[in-house]
Biopython code that builds the backbone (N, CA, C, O; Angstrom):
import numpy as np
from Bio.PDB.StructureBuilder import StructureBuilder

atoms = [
    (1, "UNK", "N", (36.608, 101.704, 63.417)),
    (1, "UNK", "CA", (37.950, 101.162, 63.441)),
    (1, "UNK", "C", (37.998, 99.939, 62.533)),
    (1, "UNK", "O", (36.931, 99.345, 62.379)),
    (2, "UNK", "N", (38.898, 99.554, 62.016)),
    (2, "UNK", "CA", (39.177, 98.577, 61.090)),
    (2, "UNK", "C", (39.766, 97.690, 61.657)),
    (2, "UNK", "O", (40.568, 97.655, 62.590)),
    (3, "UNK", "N", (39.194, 96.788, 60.866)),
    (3, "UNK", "CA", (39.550, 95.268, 61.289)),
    (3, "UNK", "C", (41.542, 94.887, 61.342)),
    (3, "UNK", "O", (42.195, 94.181, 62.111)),
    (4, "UNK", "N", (41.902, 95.630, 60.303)),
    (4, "UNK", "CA", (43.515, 95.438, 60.786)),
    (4, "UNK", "C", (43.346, 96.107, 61.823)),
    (4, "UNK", "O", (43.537, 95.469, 62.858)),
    (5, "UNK", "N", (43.048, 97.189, 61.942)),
    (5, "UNK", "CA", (44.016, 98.158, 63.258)),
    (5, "UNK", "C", (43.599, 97.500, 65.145)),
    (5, "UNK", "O", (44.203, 97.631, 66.209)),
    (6, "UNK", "N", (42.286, 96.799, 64.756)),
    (6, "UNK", "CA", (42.028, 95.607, 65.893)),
    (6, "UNK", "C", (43.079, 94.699, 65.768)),
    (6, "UNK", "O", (43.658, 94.342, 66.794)),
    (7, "UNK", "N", (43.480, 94.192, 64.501)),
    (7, "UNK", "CA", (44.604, 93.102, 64.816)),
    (7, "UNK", "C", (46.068, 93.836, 65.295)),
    (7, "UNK", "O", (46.906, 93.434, 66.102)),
    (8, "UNK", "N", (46.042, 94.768, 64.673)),
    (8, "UNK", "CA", (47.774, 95.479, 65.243)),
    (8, "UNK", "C", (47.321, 95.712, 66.702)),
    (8, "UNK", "O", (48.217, 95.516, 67.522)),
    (9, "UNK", "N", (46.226, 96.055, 67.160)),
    (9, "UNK", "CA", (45.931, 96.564, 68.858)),
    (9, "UNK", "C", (46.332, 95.085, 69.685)),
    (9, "UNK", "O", (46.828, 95.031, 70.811)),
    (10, "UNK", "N", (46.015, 94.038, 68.903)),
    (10, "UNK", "CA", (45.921, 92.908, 69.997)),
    (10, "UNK", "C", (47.315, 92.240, 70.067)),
    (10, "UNK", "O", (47.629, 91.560, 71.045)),
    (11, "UNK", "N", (48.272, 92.471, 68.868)),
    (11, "UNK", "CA", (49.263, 91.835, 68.740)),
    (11, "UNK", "C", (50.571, 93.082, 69.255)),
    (11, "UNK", "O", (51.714, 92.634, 69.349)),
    (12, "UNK", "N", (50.403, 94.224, 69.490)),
    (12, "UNK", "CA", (50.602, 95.309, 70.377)),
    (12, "UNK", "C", (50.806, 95.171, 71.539)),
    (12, "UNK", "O", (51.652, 95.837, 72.136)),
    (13, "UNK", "N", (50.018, 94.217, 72.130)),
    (13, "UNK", "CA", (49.766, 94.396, 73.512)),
    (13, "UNK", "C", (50.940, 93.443, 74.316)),
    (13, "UNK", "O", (51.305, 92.314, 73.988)),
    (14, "UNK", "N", (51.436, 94.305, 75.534)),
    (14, "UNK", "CA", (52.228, 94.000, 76.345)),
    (14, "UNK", "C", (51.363, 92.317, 76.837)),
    (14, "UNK", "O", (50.191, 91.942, 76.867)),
    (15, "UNK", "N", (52.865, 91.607, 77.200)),
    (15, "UNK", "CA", (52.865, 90.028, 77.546)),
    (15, "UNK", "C", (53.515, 89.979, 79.145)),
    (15, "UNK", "O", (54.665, 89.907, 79.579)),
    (16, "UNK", "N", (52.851, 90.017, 79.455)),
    (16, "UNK", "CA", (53.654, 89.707, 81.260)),
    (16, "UNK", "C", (53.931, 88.078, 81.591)),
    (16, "UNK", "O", (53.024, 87.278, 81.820)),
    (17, "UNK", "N", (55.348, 87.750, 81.570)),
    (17, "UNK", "CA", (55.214, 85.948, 81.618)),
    (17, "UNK", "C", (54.487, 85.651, 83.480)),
    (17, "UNK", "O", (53.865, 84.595, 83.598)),
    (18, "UNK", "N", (54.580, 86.401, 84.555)),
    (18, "UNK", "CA", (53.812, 86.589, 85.282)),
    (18, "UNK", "C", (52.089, 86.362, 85.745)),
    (18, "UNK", "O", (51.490, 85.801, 86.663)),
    (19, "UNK", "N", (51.727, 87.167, 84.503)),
    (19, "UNK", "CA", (50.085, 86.490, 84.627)),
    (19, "UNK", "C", (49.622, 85.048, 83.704)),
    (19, "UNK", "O", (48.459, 84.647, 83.729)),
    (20, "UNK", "N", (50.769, 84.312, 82.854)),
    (20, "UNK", "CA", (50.626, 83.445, 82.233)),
    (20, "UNK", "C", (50.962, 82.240, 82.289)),
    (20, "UNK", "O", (50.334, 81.329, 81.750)),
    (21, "UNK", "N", (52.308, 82.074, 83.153)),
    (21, "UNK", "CA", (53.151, 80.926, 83.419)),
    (21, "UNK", "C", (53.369, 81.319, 84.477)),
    (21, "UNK", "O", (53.342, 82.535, 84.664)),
    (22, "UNK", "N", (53.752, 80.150, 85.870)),
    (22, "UNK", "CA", (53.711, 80.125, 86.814)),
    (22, "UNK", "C", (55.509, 80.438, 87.018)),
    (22, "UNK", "O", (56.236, 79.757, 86.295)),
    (23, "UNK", "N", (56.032, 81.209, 87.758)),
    (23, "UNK", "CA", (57.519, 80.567, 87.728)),
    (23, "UNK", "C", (57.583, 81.305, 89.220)),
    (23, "UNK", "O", (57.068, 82.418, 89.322)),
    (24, "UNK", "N", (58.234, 80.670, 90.411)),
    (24, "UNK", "CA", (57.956, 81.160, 91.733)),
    (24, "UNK", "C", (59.387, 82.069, 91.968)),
    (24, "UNK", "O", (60.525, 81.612, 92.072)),
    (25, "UNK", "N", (59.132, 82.937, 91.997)),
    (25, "UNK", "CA", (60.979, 84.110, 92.794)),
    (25, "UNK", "C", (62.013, 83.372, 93.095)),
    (25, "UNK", "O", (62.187, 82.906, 94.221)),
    (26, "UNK", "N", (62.789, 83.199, 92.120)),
    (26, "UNK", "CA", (64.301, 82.499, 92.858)),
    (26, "UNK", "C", (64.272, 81.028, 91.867)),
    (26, "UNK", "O", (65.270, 80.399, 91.515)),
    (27, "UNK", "N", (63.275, 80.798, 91.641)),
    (27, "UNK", "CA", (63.426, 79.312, 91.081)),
    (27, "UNK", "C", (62.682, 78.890, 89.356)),
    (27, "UNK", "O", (62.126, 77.922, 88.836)),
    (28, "UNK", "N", (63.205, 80.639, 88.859)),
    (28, "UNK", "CA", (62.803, 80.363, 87.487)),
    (28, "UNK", "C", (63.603, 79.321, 86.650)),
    (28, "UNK", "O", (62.978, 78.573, 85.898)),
    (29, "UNK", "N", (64.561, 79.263, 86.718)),
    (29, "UNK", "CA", (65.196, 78.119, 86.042)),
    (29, "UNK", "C", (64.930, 76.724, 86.099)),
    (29, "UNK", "O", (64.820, 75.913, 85.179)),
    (30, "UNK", "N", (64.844, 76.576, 87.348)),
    (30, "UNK", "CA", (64.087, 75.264, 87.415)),
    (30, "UNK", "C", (62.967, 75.061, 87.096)),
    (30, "UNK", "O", (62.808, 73.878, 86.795)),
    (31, "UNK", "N", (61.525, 76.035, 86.958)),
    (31, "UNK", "CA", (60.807, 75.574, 86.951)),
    (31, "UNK", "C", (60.560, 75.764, 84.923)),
    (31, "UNK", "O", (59.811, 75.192, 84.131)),
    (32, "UNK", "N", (61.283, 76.503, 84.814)),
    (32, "UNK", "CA", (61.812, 76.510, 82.841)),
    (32, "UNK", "C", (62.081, 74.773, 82.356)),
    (32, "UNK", "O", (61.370, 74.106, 81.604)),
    (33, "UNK", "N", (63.370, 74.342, 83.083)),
    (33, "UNK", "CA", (63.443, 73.357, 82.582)),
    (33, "UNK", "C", (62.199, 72.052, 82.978)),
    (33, "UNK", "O", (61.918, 71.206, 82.129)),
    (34, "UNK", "N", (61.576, 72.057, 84.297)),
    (34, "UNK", "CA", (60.361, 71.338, 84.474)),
    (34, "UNK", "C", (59.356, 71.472, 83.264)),
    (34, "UNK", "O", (58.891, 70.552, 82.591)),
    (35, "UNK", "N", (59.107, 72.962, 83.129)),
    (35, "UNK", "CA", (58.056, 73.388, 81.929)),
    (35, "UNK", "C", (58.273, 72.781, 80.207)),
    (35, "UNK", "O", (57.428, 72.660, 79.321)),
    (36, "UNK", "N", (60.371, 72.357, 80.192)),
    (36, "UNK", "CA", (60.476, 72.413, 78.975)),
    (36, "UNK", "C", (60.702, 71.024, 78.925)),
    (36, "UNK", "O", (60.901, 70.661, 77.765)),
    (37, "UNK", "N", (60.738, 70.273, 79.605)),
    (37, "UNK", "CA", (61.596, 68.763, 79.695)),
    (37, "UNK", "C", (59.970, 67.775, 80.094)),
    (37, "UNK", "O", (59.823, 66.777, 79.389)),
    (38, "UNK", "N", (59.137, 67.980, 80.878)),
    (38, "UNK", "CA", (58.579, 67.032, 81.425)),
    (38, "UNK", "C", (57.001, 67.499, 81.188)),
    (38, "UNK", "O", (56.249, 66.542, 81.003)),
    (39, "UNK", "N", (56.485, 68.578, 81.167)),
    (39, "UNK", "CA", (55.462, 69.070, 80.370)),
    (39, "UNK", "C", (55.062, 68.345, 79.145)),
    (39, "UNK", "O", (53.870, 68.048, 79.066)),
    (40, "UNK", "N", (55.704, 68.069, 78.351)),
    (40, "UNK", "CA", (56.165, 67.865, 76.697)),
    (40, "UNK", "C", (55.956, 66.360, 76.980)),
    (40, "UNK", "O", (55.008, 65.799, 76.431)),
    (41, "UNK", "N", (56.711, 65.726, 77.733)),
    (41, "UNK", "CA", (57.002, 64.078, 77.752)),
    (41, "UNK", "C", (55.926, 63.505, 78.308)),
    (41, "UNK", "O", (55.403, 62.507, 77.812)),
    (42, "UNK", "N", (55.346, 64.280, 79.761)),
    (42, "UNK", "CA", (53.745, 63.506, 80.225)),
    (42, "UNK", "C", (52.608, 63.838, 79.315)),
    (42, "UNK", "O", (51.704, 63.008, 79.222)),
    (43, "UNK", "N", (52.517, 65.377, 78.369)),
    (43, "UNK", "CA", (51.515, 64.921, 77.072)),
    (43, "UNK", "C", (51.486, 64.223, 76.022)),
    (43, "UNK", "O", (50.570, 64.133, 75.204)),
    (44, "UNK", "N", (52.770, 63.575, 76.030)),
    (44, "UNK", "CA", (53.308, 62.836, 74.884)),
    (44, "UNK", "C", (52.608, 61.291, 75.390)),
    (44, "UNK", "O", (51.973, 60.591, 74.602)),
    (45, "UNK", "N", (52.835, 60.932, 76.757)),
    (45, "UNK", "CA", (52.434, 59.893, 77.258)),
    (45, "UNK", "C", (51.127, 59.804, 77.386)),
    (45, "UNK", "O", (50.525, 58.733, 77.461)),
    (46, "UNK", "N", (50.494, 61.164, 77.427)),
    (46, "UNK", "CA", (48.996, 60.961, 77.570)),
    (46, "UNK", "C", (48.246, 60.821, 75.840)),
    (46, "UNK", "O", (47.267, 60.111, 75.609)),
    (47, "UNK", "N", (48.666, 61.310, 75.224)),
    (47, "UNK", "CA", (48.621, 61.243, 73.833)),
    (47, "UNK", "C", (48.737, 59.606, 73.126)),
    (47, "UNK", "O", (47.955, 58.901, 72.487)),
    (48, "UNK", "N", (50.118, 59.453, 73.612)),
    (48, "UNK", "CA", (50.058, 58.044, 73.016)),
    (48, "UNK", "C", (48.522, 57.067, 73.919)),
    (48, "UNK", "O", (47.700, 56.357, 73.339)),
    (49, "UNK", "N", (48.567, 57.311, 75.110)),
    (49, "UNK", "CA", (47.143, 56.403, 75.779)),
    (49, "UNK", "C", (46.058, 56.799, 75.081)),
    (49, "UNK", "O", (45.437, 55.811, 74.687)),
    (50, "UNK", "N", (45.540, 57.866, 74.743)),
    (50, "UNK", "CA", (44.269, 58.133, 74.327)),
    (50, "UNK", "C", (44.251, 57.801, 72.855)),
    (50, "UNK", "O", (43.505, 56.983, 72.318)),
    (51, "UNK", "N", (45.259, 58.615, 72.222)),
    (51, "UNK", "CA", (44.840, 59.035, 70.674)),
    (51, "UNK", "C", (45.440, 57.482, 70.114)),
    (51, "UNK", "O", (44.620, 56.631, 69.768)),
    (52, "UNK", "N", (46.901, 57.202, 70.058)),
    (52, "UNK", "CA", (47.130, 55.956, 69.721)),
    (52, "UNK", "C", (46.725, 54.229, 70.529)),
    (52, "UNK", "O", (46.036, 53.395, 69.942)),
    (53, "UNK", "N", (46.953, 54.143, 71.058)),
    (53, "UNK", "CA", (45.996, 53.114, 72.157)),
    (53, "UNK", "C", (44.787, 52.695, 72.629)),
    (53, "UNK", "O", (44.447, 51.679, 73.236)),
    (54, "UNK", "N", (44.061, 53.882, 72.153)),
    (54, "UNK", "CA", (42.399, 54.218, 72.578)),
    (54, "UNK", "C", (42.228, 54.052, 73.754)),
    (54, "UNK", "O", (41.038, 53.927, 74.042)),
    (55, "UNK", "N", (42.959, 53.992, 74.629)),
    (55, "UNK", "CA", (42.654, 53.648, 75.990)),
    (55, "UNK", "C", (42.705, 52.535, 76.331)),
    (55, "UNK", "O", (41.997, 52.218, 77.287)),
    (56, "UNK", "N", (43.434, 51.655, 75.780)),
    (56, "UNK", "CA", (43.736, 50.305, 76.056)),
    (56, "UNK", "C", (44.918, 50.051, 76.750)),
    (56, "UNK", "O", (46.016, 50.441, 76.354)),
    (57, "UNK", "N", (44.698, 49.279, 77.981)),
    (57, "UNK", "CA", (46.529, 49.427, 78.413)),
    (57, "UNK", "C", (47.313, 48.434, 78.266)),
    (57, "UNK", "O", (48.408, 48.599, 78.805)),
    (58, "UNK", "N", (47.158, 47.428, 77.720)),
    (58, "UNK", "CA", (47.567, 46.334, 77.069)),
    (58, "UNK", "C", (48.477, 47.090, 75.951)),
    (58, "UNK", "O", (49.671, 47.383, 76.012)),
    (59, "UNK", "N", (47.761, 47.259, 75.162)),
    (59, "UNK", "CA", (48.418, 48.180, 73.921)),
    (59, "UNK", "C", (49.291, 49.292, 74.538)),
    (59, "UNK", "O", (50.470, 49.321, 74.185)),
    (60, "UNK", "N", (48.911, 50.078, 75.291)),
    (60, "UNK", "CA", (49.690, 51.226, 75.794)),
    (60, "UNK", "C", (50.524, 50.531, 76.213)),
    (60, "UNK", "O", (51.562, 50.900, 75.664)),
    (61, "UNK", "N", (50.800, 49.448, 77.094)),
    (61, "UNK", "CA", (52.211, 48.849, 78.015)),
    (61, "UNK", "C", (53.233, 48.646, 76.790)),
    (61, "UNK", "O", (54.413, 48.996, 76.802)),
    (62, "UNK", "N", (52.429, 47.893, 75.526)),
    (62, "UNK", "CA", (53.143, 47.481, 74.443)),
    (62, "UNK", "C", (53.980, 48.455, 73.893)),
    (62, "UNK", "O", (55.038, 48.181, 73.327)),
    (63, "UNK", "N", (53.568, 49.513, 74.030)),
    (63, "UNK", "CA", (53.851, 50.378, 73.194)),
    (63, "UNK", "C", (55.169, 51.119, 73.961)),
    (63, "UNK", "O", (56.305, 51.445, 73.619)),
    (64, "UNK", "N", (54.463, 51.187, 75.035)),
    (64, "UNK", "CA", (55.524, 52.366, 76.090)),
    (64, "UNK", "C", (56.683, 50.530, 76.770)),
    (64, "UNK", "O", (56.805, 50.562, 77.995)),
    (65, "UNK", "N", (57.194, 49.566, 76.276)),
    (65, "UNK", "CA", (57.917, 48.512, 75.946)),
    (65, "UNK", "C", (58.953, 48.732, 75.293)),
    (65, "UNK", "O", (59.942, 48.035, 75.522)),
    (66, "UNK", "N", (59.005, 49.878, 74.193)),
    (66, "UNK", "CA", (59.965, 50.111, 73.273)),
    (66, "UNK", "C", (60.010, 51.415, 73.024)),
    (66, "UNK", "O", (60.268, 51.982, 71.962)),
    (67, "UNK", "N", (59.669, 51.983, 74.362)),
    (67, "UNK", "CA", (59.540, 53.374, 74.863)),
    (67, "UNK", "C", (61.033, 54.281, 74.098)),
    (67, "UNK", "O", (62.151, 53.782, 73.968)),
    (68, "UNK", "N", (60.785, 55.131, 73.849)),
    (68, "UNK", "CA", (62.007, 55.750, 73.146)),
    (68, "UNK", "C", (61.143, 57.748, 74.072)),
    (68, "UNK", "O", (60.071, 58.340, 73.945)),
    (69, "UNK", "N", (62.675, 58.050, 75.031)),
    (69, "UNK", "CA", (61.881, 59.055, 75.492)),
    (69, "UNK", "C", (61.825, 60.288, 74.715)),
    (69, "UNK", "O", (60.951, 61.041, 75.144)),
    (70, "UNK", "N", (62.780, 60.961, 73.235)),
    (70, "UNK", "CA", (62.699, 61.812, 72.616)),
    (70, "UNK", "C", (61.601, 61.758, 71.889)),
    (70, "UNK", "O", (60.771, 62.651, 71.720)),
    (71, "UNK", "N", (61.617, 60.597, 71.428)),
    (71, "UNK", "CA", (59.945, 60.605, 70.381)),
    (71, "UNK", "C", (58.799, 60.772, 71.178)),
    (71, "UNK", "O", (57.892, 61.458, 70.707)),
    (72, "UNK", "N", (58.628, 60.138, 72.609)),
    (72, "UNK", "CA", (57.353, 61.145, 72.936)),
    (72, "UNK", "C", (57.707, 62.112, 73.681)),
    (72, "UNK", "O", (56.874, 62.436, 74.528)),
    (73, "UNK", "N", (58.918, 62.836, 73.648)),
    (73, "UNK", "CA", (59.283, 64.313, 74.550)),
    (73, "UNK", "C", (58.775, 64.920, 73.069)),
    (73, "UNK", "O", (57.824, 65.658, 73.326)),
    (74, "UNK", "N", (58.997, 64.909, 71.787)),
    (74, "UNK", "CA", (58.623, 65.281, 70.520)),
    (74, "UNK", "C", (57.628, 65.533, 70.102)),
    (74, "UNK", "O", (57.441, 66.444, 69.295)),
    (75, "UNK", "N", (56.516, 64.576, 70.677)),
    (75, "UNK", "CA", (54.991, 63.775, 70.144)),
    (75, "UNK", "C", (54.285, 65.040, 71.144)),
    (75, "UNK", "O", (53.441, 65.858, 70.778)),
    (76, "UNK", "N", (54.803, 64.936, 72.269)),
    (76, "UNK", "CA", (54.234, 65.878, 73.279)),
    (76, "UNK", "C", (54.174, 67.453, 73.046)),
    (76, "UNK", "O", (53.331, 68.340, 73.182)),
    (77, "UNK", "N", (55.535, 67.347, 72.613)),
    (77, "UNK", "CA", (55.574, 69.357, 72.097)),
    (77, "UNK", "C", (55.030, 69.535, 70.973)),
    (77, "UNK", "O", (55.083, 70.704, 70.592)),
    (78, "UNK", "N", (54.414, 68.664, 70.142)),
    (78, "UNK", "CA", (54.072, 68.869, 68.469)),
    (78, "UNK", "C", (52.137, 69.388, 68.783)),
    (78, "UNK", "O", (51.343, 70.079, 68.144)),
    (79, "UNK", "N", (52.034, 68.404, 70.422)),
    (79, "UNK", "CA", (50.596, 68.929, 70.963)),
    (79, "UNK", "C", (50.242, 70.056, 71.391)),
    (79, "UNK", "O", (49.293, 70.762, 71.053)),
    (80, "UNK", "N", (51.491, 70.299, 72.586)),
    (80, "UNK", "CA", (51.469, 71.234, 73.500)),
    (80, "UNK", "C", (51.723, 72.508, 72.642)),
    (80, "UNK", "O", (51.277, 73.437, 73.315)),
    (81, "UNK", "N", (52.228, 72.991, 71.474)),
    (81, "UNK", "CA", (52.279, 73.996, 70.748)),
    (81, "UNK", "C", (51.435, 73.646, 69.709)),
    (81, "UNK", "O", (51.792, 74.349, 68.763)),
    (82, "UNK", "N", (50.420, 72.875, 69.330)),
    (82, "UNK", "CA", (49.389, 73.100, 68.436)),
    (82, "UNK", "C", (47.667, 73.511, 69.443)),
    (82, "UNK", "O", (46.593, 74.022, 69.125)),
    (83, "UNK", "N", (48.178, 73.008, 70.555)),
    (83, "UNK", "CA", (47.274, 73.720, 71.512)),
    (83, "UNK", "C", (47.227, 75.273, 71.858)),
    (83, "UNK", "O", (46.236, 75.979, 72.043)),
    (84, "UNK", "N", (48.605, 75.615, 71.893)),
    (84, "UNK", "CA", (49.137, 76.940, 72.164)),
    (84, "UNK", "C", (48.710, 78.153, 71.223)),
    (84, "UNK", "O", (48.158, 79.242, 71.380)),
    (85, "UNK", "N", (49.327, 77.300, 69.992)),
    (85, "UNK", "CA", (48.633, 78.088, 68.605)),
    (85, "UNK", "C", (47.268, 78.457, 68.171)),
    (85, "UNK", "O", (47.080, 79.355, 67.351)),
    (86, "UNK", "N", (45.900, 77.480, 68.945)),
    (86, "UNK", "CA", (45.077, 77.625, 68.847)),
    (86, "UNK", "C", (44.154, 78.409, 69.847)),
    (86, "UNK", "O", (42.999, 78.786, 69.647)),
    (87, "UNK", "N", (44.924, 78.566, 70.965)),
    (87, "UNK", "CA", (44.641, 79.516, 71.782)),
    (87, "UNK", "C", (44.864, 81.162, 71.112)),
    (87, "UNK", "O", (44.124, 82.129, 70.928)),
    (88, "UNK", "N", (46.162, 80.883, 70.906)),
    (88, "UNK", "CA", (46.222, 82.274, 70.095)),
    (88, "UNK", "C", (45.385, 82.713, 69.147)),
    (88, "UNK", "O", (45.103, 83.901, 68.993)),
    (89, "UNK", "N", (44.874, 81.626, 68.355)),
    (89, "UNK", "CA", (44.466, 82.218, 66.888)),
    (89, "UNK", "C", (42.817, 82.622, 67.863)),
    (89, "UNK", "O", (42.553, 83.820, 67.761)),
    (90, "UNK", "N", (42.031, 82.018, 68.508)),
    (90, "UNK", "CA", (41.184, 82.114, 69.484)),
    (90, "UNK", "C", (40.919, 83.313, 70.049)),
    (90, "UNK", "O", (39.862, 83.915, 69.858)),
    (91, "UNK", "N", (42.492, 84.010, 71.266)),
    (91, "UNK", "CA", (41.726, 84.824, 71.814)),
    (91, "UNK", "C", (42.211, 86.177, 70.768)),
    (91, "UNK", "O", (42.105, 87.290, 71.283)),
    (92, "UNK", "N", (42.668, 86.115, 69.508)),
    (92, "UNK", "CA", (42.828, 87.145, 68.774)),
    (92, "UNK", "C", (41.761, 87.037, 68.087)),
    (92, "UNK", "O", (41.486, 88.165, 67.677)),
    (93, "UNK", "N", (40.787, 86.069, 67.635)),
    (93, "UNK", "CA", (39.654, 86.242, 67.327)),
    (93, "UNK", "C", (38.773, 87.123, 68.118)),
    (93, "UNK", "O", (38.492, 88.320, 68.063)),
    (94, "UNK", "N", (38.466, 86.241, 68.792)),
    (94, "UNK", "CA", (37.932, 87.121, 69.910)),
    (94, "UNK", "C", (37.799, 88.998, 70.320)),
    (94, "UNK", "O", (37.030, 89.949, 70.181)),
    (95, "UNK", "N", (39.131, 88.642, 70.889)),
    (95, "UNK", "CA", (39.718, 90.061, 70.656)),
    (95, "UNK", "C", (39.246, 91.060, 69.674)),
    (95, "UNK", "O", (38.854, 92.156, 70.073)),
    (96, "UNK", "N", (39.255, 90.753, 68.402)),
    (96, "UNK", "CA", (39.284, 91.359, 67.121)),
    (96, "UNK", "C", (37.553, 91.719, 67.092)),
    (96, "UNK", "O", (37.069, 92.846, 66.977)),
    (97, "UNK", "N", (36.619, 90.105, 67.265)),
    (97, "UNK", "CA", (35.497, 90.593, 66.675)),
    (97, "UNK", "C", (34.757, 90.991, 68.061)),
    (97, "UNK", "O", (33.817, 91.768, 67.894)),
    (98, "UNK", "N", (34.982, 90.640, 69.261)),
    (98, "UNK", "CA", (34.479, 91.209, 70.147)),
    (98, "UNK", "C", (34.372, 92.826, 70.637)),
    (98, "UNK", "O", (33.397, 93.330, 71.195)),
    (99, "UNK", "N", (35.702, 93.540, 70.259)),
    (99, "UNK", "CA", (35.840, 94.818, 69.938)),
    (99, "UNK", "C", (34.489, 95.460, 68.564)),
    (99, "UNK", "O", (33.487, 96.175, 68.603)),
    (100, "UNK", "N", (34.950, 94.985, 67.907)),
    (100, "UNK", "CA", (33.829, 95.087, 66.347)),
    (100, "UNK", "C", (32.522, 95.054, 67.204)),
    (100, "UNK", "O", (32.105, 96.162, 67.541)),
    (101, "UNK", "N", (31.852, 94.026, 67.586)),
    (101, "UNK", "CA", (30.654, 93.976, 68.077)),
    (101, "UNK", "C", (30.137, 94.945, 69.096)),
    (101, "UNK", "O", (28.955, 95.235, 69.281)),
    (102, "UNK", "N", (31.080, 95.358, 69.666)),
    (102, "UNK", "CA", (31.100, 96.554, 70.660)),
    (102, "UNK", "C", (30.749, 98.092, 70.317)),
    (102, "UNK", "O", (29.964, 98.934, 70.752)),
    (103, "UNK", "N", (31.923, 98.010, 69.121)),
    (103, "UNK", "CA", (31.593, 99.417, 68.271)),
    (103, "UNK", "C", (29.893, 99.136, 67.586)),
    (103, "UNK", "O", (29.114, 100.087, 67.536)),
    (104, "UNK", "N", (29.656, 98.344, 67.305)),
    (104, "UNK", "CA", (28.826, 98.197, 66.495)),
    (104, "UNK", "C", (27.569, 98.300, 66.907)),
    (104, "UNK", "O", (26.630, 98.834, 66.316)),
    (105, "UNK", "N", (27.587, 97.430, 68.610)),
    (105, "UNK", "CA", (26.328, 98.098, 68.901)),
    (105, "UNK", "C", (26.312, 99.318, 69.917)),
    (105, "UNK", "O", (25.196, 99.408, 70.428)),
    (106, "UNK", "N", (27.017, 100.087, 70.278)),
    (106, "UNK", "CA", (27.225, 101.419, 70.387)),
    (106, "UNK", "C", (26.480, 102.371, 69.210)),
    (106, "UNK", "O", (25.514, 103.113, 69.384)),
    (107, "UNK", "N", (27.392, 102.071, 67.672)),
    (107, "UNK", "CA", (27.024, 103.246, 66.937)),
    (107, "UNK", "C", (25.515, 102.730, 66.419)),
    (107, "UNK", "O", (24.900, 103.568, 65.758)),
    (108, "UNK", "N", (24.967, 101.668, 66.605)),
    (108, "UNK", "CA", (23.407, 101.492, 66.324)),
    (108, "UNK", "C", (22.656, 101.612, 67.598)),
    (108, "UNK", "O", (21.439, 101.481, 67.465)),
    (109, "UNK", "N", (23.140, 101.854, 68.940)),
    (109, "UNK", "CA", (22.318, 102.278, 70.034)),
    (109, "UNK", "C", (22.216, 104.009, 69.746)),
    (109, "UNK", "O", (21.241, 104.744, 69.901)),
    (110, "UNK", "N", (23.620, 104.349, 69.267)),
    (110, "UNK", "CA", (23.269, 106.007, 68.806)),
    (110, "UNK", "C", (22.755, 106.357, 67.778)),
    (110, "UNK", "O", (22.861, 107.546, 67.476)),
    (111, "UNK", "N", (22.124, 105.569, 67.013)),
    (111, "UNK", "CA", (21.494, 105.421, 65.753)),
    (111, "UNK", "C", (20.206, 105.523, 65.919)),
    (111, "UNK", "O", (19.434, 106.188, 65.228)),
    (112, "UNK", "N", (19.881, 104.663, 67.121)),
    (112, "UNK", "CA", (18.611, 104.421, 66.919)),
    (112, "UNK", "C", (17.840, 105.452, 68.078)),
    (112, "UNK", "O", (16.667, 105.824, 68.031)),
    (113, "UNK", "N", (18.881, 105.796, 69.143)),
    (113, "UNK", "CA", (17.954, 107.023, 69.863)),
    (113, "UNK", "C", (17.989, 108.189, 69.354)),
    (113, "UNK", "O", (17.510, 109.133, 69.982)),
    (114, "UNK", "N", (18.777, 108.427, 67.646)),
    (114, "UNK", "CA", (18.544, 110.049, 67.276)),
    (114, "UNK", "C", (17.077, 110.149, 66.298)),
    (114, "UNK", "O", (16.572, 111.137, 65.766)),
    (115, "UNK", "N", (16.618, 108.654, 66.305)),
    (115, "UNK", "CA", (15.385, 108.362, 65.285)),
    (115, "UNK", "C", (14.500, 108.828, 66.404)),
    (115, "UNK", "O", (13.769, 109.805, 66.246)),
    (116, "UNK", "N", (14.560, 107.925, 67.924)),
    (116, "UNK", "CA", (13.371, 107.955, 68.471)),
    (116, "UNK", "C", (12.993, 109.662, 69.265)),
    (116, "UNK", "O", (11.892, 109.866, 69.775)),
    (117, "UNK", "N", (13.835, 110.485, 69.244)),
    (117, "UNK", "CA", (13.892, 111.628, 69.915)),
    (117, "UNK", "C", (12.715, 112.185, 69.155)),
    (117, "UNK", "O", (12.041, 113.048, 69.717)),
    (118, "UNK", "N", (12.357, 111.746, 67.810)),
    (118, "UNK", "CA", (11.551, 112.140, 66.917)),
    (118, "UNK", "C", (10.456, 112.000, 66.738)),
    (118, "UNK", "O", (9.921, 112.515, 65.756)),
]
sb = StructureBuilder()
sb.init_structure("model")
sb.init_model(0)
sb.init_chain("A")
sb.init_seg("    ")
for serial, (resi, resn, name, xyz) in enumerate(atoms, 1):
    if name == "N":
        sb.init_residue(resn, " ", resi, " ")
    sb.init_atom(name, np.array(xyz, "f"), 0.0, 1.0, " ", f" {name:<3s}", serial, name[0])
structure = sb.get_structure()
């Protein structure tokens, strides 16, 4: 099998928002806008502490002082979907060469017991 037709198999494949995101019977909407509003803004806040602040909270108080909440509702989703993206590119790796490795040692396990029959 070829390496595209592993990538069309994986990008093929049915998405159930069920086994991926939590959303409880009756209260998908709410928990959409929780996921889209406050998700985004507490990694934005954790972002600014670590990556800009170094972990200083002096600096962090300073900073979150002239707090503006779109720029880190912004700062947060620019993470939370470069995380996302890298998951993807990940388990389609995966996916792709883990299949490959499979075929591969299959047709050299049948390779190598039509030598030893001999």
């Amino acid at each position: 099998m070829l390496k595209q037709d592993r990538a069309s198999q994986f990008f093929n494949q049915d998405v159930s928002w069920d086994e991926s995101i939590f959303f409880p019977d009756g209260y998908e909407e709410l928990f959409l806008l929780v996921y889209f509003i406050y998700l985004p803004y507490i990694t934005g806040i954790i972002f600014i502490f670590t990556v800009i602040a170094g972990f200083r909270l002096s600096l962090f108080k300073l900073i979150m002082s002239n707090h503006n909440f779109l720029l880190t509702w912004a700062l947060g989703y620019q993470v939370l979907a470069g995380i996302v993206l890298l998951l993807i590119f990940k388990n389609a790796y995966s996916f792709i060469f883990s299949k490959y490795d499979t075929m591969e040692d299959n047709h050299h396990h049948k390779h190598n017991n039509h030598y030893n029959r001999y």
